[in-house]
Structure formats: C-alpha cells, structure tokens
C-alpha positions as a Markdown table, in Angstrom:
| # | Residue | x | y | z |
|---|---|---|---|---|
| 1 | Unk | -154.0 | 63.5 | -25.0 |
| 2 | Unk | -155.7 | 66.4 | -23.3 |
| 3 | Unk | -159.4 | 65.3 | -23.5 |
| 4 | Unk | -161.3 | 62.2 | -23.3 |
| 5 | Unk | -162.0 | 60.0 | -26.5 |
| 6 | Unk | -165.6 | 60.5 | -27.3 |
| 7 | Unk | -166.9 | 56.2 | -28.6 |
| 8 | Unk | -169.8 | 55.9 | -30.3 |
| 9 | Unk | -171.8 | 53.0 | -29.3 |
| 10 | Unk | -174.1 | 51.9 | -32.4 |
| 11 | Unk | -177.6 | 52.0 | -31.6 |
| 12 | Unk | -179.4 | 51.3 | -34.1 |
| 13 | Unk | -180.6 | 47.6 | -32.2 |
| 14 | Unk | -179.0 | 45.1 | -29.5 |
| 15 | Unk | -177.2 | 45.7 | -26.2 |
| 16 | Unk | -176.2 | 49.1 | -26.9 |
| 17 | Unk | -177.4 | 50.2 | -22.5 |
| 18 | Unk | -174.2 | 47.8 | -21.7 |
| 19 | Unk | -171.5 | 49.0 | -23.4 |
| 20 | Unk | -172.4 | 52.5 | -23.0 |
| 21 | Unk | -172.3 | 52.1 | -19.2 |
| 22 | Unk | -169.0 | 49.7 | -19.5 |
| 23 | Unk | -167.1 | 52.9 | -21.4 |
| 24 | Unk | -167.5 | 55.8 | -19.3 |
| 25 | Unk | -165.4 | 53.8 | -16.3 |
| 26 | Unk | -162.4 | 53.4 | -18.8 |
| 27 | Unk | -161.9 | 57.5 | -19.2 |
| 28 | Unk | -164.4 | 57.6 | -22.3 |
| 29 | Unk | -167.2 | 59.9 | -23.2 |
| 30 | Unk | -169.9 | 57.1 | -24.5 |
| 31 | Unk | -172.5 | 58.5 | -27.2 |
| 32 | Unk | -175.2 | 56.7 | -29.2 |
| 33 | Unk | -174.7 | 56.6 | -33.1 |
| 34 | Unk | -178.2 | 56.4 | -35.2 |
| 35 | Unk | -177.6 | 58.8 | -37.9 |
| 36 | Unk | -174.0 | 60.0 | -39.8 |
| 37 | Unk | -174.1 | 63.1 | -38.5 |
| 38 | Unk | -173.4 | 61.6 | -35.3 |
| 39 | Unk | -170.9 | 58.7 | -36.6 |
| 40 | Unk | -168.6 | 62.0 | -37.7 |
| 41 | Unk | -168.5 | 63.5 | -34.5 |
| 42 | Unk | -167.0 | 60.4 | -32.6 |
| 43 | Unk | -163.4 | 59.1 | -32.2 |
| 44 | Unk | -164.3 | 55.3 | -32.4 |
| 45 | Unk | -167.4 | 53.1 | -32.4 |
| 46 | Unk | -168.5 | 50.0 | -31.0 |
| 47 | Unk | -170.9 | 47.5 | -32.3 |
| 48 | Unk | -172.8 | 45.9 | -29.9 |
| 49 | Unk | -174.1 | 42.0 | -29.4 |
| 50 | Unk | -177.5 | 41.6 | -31.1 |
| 51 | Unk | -179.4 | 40.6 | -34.5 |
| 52 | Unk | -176.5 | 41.5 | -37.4 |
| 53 | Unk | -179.4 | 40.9 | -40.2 |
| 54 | Unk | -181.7 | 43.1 | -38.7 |
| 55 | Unk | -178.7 | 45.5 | -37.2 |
| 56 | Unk | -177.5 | 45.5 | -41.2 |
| 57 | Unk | -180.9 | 46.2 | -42.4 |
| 58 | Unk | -181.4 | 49.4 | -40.3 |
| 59 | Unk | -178.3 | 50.8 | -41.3 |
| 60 | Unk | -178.6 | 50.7 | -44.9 |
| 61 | Unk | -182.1 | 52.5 | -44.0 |
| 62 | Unk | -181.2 | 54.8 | -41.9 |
| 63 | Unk | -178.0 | 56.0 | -44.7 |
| 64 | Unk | -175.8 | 54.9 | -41.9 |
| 65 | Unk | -174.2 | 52.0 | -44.0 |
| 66 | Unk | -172.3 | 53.7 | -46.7 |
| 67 | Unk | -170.8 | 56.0 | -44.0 |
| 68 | Unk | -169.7 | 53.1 | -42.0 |
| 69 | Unk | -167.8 | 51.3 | -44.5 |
| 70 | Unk | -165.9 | 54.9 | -45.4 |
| 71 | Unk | -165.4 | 55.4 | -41.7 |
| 72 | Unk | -163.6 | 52.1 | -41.1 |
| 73 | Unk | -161.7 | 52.3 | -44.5 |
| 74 | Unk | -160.8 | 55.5 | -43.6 |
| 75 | Unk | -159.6 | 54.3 | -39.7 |
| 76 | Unk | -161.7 | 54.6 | -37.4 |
| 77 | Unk | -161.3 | 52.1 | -34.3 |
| 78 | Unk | -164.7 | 50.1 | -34.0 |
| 79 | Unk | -165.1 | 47.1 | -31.9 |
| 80 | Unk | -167.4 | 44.6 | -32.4 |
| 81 | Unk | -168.9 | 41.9 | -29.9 |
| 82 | Unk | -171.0 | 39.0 | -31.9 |
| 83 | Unk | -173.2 | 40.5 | -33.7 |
| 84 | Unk | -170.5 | 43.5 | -34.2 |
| 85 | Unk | -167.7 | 40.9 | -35.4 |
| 86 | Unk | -170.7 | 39.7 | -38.0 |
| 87 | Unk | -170.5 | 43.3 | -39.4 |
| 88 | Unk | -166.9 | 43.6 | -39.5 |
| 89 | Unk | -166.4 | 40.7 | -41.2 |
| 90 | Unk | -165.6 | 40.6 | -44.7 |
| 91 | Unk | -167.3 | 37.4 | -45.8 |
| 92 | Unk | -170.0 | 35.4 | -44.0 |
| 93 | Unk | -170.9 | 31.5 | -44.4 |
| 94 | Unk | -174.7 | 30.7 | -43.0 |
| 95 | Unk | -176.1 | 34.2 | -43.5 |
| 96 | Unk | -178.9 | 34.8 | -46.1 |
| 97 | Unk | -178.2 | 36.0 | -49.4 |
| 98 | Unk | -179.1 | 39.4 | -49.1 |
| 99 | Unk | -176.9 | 40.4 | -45.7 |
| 100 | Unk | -174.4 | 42.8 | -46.0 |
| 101 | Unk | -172.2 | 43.7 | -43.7 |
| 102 | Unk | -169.7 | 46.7 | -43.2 |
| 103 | Unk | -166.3 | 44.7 | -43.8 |
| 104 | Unk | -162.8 | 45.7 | -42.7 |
| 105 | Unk | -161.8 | 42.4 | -41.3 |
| 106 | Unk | -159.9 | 40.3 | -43.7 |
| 107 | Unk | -161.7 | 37.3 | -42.1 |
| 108 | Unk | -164.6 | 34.6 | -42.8 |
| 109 | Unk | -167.3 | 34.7 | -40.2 |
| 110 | Unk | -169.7 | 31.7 | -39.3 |
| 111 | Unk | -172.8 | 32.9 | -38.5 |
| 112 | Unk | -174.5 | 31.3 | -35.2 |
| 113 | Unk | -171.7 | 28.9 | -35.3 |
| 114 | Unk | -171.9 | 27.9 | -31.4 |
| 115 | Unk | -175.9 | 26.9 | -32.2 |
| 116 | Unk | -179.3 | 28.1 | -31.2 |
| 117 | Unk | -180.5 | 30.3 | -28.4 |
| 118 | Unk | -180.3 | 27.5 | -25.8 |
| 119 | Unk | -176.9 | 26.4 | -26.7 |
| 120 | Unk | -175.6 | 29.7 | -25.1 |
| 121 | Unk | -172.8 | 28.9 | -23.2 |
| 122 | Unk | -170.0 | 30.6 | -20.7 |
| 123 | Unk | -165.9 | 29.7 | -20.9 |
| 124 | Unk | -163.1 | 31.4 | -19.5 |
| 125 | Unk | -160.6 | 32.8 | -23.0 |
| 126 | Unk | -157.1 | 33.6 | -22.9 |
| 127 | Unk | -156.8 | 37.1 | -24.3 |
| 128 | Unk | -153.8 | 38.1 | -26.3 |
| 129 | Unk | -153.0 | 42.0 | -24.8 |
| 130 | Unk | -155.5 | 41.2 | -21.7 |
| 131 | Unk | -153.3 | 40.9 | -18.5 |
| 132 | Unk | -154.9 | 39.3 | -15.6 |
| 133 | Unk | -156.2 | 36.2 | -16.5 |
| 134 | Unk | -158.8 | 34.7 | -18.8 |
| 135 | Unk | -161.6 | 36.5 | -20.0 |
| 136 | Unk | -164.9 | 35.2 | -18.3 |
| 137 | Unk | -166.3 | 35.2 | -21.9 |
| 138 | Unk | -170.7 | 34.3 | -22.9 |
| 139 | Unk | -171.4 | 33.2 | -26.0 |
| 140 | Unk | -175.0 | 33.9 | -27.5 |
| 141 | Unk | -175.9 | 32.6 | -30.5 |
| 142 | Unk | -172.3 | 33.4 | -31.1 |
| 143 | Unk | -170.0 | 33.3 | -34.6 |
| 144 | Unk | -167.0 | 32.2 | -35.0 |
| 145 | Unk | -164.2 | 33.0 | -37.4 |
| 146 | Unk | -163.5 | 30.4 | -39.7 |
| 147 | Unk | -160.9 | 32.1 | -41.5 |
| 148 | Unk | -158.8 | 35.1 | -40.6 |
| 149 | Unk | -156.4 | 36.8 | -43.1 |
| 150 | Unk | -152.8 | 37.0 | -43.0 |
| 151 | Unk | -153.2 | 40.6 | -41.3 |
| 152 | Unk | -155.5 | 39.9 | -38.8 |
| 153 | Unk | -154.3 | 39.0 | -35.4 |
| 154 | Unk | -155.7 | 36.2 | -33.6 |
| 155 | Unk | -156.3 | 37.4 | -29.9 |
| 156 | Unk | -159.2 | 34.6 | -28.3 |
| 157 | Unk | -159.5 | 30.8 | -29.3 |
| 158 | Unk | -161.7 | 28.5 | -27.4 |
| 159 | Unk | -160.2 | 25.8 | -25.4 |
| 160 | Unk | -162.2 | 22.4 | -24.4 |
| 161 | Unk | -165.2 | 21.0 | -26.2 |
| 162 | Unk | -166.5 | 20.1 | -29.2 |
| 163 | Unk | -165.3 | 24.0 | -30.6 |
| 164 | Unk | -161.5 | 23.9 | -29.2 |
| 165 | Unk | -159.3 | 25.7 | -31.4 |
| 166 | Unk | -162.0 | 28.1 | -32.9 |
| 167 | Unk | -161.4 | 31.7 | -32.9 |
| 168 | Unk | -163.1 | 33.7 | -31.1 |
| 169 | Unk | -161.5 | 37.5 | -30.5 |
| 170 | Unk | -159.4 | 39.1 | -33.4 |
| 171 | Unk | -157.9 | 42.5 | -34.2 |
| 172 | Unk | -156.5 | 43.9 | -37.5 |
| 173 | Unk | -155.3 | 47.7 | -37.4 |
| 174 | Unk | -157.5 | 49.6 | -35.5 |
| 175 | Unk | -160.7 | 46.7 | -35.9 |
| 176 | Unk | -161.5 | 44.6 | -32.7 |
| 177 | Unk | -163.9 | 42.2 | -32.8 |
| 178 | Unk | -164.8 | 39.7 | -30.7 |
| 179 | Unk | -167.6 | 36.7 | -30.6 |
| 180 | Unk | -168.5 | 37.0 | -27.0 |
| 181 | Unk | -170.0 | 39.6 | -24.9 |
| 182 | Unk | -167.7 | 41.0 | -22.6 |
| 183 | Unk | -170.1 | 43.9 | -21.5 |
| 184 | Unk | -172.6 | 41.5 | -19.8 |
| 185 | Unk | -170.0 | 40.1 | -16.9 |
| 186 | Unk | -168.5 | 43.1 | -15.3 |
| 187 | Unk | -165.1 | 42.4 | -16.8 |
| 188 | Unk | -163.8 | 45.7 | -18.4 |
| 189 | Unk | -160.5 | 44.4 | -19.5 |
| 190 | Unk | -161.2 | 43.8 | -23.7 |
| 191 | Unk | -163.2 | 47.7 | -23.6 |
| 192 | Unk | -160.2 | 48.4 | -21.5 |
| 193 | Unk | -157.9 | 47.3 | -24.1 |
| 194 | Unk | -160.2 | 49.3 | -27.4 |
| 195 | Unk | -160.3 | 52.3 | -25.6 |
| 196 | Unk | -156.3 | 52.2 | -25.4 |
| 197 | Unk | -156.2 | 51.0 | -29.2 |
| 198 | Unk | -158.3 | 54.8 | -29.8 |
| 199 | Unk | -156.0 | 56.6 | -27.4 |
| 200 | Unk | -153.1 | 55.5 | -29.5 |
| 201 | Unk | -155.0 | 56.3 | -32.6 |
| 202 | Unk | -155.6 | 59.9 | -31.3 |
| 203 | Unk | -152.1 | 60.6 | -30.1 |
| 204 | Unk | -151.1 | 59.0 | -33.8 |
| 205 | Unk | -153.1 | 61.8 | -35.7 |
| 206 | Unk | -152.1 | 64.8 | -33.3 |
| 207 | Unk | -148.3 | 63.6 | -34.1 |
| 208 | Unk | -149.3 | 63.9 | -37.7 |
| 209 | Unk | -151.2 | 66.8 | -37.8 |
| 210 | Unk | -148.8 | 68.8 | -35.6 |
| 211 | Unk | -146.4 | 67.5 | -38.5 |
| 212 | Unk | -148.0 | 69.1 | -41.1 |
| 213 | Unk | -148.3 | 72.3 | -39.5 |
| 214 | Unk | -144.6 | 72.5 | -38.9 |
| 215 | Unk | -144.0 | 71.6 | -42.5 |
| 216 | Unk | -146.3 | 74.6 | -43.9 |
| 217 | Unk | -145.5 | 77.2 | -41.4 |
C-alpha cells in the first residue's frame, strides 16, 4: 500500500503517550481516539494498559462504546495490552457486575489475575509470529485468559512459577490482545507484528474493492 496506516490509540485513560510514540517507528501514523468521529477515520486501534472499569465507563459516556463493538464486529484490527485484552474479551471472571466490555475475543478473561499492584512482575514470553527471541514482557496488575475459544490463537503463555502454563498473548482475526505491556520496555516486536496484521488488512480491502469496481464497470 501506498500510504501509511493511520492506528488509533484509545485515549480515553491509561498509557495511551507510550504506544503512540512506540507506532510511528513501525511506518504508522499514530492518532488519539476520544470521540466516534475520530474512531471512523482510523485504520486500526489500540487499547492501551490501564483501569478497564474506569476505561469501560468513559466510553459508554463519551458514545464511544456502541461504536467500538460495531467497529470490531465489523473488522477493524485493535490490539489490546492488559487493560485492552480486559475490553476485548468476551467474558470476564473477578470483574464487578456492572463492567462491560467491548467483546470480539471468544475468550474468558481473569481480571487482576497475577495479584495486586506490588505483585507486578517482569518474565521473558515466547511469542508465536515474534522472531528474535522472547518477549521481555511486565505484568501490572495483569489478566490472564482462562479460557480461549476454539478460534482464538494462543500466541504468549507464561513459563516458571506459580502461573506456568497461563496465557498471556492471543490473536483471533484481526484482534490482538495481550496481558503485558510491551510499550514500556523498548521492544517494538508485538506493535511490530499488529501494524503488519493492519497492513494485510488494508491490502485485503483494496484487493476487494478494486474487485468490485471491475465487476460493475
């Protein structure tokens, strides 16, 4: 494709600075998304690390929740990084009755699963699609998926510890999520491998749309 892919980060609360400074470095154009007049203009979103009830609460306020949900039914790429995979997900365990989230993932998300503030940790993930190595991956306050769908691709699981086994990076279609924060250690590779999943998306719809036009002309 001829142009960059514009990525919307969603900044409606969390570490929204990071990941817009991570995306431009990868050939993107990063933008922030607060309203839905700004979620249509942009080729993909990201949903940063942060609080998902007060992240969930702001976008139903702010009308950006209903336009969400039809943006990822309807395609878009979005990646989310812990409090992001929270909204993806389409069920939650430990969450208060009242929290919504955006769905798309076919997967069960524990909330906080790796403990309080003070049990943040940092691990090194093997990455399914990420060449070079593990991921140096920092959990905070950081889910876990419990269950994942039979569509959903398991990318990350932790290795070691009390949590070995548990999943921790997933992708189903265009939906990335992952339960660490890859924007606060330098490491590029998992936005690396997103903006690539919206490249392909992109070059997808041209071929279609250039289809269509021969088929009427």
């Amino acid at each position: 494709m001829s142009r960059k892919p514009v990525v919307g980060v969603l900044a409606l609360q969390g570490d929204v600075r990071e990941h817009l400074a991570t995306l431009p470095g990868l050939g993107a154009e990063a933008v922030t998304v607060r309203r839905p007049e700004e979620l249509a203009g942009v080729d993909a979103l990201v949903v940063p690390g942060g609080e998902s009830t007060t992240m969930a609460k702001l976008a139903a306020r702010s009308g950006l929740l209903g336009p969400l949900r039809d943006a990822v039914a309807g395609g878009l790429p979005v990646y989310g990084s812990c409090a992001g995979m929270v909204m993806l997900a389409d069920r939650l365990l430990d969450a208060p009755a009242d929290q919504v989230t955006v769905g798309g993932l076919d997967v069960t998300v524990r909330r906080n699963a790796f403990g309080r503030q003070v049990d943040s940790f940092e691990s090194q993930v093997e990455v399914d699609g990420v060449a070079g190595g593990p991921v140096h991956a920092v959990f905070i306050r950081a889910p876990w998926v419990e269950q994942a769908g039979e569509g959903v691709q398991v990318l990350g699981r932790v290795v070691g510890g009390s949590a070995d086994g548990r999943i921790v990076a997933v992708r189903q279609g265009n939906l990335v999520a992952t339960s660490f924060h890859p924007e606060l250690t330098g490491d590029r590779r998992v936005h690396a491998l997103f903006v690539d999943i919206v490249r392909r998306h992109l070059a997808e719809q041209a071929g279609v749309d250039a289809g269509n036009e021969r088929g009427t002309s």
